[in-house]
TISE-678667 format. One record per atom (N, C-alpha, C): residue number from 1; atom name; x, y, z negated. Coordinates in Angstrom, 1 decimal, padded with zeros to 4 digits. Example, Ala and Ser with C-alpha at 12.3 -4.5 7.8 and 13.67 -1.06 7.14 Angstrom:
2
{1,'N',{013.2,-005.7,-007.8}},
{1,'CA',{012.3,-004.5,-007.8}},
{1,'C',{013.2,-003.3,-007.8}},
{2,'N',{012.8,-002.2,-007.1}},
{2,'CA',{013.7,-001.1,-007.1}},
{2,'C',{012.9,000.0,-007.9}},
END
This chain:
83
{1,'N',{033.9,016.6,042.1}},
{1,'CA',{033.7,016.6,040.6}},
{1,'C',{033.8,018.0,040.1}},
{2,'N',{034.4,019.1,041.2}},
{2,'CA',{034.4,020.3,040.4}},
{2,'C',{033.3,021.1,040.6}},
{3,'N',{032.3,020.4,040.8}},
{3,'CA',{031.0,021.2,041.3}},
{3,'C',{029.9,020.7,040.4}},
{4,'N',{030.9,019.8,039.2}},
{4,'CA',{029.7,019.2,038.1}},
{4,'C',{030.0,020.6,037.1}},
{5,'N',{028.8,021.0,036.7}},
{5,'CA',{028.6,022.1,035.4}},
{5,'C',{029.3,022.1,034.3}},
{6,'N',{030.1,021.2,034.1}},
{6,'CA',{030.8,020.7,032.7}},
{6,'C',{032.0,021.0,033.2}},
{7,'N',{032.5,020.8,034.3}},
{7,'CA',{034.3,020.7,034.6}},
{7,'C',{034.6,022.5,035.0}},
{8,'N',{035.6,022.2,033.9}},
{8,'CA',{036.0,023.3,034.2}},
{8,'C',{037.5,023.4,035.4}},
{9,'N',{038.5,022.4,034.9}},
{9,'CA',{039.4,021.9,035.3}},
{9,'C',{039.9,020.4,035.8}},
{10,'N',{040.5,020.2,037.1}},
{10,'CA',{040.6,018.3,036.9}},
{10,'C',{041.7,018.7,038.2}},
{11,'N',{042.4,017.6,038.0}},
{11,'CA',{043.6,016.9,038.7}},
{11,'C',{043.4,015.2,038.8}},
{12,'N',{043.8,014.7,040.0}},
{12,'CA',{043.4,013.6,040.2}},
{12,'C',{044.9,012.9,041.0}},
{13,'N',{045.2,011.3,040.4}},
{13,'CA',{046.4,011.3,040.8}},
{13,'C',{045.9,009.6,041.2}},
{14,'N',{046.6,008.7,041.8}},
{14,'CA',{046.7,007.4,041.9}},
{14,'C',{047.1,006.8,040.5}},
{15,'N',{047.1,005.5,040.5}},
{15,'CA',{047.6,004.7,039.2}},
{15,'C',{047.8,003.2,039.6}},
{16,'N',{049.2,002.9,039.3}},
{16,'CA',{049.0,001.4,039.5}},
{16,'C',{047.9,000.1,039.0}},
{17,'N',{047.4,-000.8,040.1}},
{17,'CA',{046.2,-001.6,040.1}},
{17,'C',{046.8,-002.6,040.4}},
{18,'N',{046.5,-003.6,039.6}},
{18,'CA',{047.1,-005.0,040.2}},
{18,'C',{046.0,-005.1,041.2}},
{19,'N',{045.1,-005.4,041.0}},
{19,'CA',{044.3,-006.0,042.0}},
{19,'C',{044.1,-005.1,043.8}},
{20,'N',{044.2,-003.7,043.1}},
{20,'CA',{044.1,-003.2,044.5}},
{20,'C',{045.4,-001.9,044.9}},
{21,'N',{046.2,-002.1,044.1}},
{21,'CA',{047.6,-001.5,044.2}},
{21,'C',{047.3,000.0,043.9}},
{22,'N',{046.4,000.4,044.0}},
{22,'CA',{046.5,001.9,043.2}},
{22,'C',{044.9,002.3,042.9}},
{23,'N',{044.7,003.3,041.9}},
{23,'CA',{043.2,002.8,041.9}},
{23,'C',{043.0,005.0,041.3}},
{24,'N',{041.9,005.5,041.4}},
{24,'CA',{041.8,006.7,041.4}},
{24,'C',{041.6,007.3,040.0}},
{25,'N',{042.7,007.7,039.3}},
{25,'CA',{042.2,008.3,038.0}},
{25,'C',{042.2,010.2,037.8}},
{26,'N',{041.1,010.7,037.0}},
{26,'CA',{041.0,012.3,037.5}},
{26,'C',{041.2,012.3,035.8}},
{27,'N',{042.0,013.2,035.6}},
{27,'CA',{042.2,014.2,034.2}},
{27,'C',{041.2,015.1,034.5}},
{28,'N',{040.4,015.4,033.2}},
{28,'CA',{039.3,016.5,033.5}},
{28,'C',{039.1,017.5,032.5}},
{29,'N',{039.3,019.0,032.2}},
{29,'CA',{039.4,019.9,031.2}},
{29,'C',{037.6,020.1,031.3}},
{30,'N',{036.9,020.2,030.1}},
{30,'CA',{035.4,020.5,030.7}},
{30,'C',{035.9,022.1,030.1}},
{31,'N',{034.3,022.9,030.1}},
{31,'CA',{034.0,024.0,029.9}},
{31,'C',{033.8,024.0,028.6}},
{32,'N',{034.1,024.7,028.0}},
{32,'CA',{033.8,025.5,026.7}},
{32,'C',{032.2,025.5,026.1}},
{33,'N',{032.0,023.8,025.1}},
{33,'CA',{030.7,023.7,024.7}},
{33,'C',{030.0,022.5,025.8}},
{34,'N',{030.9,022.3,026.8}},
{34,'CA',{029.9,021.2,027.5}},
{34,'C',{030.0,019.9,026.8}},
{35,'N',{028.9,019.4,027.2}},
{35,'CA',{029.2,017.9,026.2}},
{35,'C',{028.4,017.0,027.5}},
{36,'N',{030.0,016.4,027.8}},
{36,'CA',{029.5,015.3,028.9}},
{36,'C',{030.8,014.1,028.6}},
{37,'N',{030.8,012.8,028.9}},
{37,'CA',{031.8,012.1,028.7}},
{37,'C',{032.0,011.5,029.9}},
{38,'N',{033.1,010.7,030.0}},
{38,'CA',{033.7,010.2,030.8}},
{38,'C',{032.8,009.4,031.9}},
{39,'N',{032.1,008.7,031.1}},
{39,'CA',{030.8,008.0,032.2}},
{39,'C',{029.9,008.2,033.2}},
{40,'N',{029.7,009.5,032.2}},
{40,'CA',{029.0,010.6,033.2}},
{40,'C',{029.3,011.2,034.1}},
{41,'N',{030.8,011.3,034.1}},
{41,'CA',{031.3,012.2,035.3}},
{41,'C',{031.2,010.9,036.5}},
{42,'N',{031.9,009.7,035.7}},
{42,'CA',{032.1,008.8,036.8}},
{42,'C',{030.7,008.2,037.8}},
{43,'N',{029.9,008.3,037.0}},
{43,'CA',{028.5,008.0,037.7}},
{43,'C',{027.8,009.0,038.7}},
{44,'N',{028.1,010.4,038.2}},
{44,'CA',{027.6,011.6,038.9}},
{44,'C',{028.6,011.6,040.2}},
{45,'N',{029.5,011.4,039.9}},
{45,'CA',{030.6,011.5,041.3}},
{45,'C',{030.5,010.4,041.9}},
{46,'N',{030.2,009.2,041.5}},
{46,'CA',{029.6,007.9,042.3}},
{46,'C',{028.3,008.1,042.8}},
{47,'N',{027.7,008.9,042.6}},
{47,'CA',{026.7,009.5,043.7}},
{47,'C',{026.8,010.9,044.5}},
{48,'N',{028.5,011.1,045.0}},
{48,'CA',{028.2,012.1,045.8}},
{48,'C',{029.5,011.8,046.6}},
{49,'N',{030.4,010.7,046.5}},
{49,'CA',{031.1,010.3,047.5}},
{49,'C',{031.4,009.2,048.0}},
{50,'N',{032.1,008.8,048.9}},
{50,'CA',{032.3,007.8,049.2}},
{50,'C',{032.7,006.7,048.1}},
{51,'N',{032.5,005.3,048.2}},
{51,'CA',{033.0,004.5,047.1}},
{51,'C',{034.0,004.4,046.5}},
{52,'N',{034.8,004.4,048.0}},
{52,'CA',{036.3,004.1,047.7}},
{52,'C',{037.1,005.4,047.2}},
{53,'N',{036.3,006.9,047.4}},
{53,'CA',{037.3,007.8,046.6}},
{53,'C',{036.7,008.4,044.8}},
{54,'N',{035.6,007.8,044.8}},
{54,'CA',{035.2,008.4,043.0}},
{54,'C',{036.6,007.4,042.5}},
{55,'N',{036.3,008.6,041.1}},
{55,'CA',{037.1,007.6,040.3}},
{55,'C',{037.0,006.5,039.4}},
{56,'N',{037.8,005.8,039.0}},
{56,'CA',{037.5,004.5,038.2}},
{56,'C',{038.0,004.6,037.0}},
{57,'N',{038.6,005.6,037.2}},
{57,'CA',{039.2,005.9,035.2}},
{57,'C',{038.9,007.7,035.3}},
{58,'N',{038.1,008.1,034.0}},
{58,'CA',{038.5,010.1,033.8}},
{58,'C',{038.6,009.7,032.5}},
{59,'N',{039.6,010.5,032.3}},
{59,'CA',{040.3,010.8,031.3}},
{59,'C',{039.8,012.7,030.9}},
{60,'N',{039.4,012.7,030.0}},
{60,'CA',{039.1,014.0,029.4}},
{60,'C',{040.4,014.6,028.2}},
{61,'N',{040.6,016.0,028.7}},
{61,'CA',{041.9,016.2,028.3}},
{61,'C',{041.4,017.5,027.9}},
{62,'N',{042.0,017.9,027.1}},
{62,'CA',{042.1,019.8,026.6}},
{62,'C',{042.7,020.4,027.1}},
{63,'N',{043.8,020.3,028.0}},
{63,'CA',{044.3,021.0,029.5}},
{63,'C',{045.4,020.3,029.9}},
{64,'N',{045.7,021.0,031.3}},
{64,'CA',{046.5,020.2,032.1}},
{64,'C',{047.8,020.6,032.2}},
{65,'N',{048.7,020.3,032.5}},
{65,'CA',{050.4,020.3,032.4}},
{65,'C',{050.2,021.3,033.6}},
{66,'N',{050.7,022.8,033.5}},
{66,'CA',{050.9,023.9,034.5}},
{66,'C',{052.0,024.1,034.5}},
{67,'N',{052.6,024.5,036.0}},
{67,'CA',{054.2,025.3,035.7}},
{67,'C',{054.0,026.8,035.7}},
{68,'N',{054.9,027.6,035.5}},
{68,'CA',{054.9,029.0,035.4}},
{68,'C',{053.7,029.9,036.3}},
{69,'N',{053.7,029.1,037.6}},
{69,'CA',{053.3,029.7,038.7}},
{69,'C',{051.0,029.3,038.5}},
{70,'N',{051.3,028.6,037.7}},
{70,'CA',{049.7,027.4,037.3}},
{70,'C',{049.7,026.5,038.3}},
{71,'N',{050.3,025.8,038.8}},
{71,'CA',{050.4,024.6,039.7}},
{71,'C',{050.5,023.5,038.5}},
{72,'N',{049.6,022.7,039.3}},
{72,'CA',{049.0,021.5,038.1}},
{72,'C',{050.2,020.3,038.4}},
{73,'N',{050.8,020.1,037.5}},
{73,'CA',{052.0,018.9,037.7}},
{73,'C',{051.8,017.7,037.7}},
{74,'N',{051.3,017.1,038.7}},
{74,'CA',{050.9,015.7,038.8}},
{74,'C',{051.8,015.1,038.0}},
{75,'N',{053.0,015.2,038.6}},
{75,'CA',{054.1,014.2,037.7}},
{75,'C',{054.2,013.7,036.3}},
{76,'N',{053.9,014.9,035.5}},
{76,'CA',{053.4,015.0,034.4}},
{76,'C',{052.1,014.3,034.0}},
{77,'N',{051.1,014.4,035.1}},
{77,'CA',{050.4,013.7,034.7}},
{77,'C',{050.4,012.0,035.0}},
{78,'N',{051.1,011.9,035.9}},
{78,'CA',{051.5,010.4,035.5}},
{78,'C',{052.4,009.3,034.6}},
{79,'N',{053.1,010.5,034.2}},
{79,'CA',{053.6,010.1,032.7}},
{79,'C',{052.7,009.6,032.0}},
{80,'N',{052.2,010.3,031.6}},
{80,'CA',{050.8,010.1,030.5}},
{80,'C',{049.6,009.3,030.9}},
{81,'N',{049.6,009.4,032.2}},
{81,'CA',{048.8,008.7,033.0}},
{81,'C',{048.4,007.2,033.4}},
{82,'N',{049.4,006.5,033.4}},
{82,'CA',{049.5,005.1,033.5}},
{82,'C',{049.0,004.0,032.3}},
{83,'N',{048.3,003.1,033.0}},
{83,'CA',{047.6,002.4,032.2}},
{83,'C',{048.2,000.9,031.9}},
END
């Protein structure tokens, strides 16, 4: 997904699935002026990997939870993250 024109930034974490016990959701910062939505990423990235690793939820976000160092805080994003 970071090789779509629009993403500037994305973090990708698990999420609880009833049906299949965790399922793949990506937080995605785009670029400055891109105009793409969530569908589109999911469809574009469903044509360039395997089934079972695109994602089934993006969530588009204005940026991501960094610590001092810019390491992207998953944790954080599972707070927020859960569906």
């Amino acid at each position: 997904m970071m090789r779509h024109e629009a993403v500037s930034m994305l973090a990708v974490i698990g999420v609880p699935d009833e049906k299949m016990g965790e399922e793949v959701k990506a937080f995605v910062v785009l670029n400055p002026g891109a105009n793409c939505t969530a569908e589109d990423l999911i469809a574009w990235t469903k044509e360039k990997i395997a089934a079972y690793k695109y994602p089934r939820m993006v969530e588009i976000v204005e940026s991501l939870p960094t610590s001092a160092t810019g390491k992207i805080l998953k944790k954080e994003l599972r707070k927020i993250g859960e569906v």
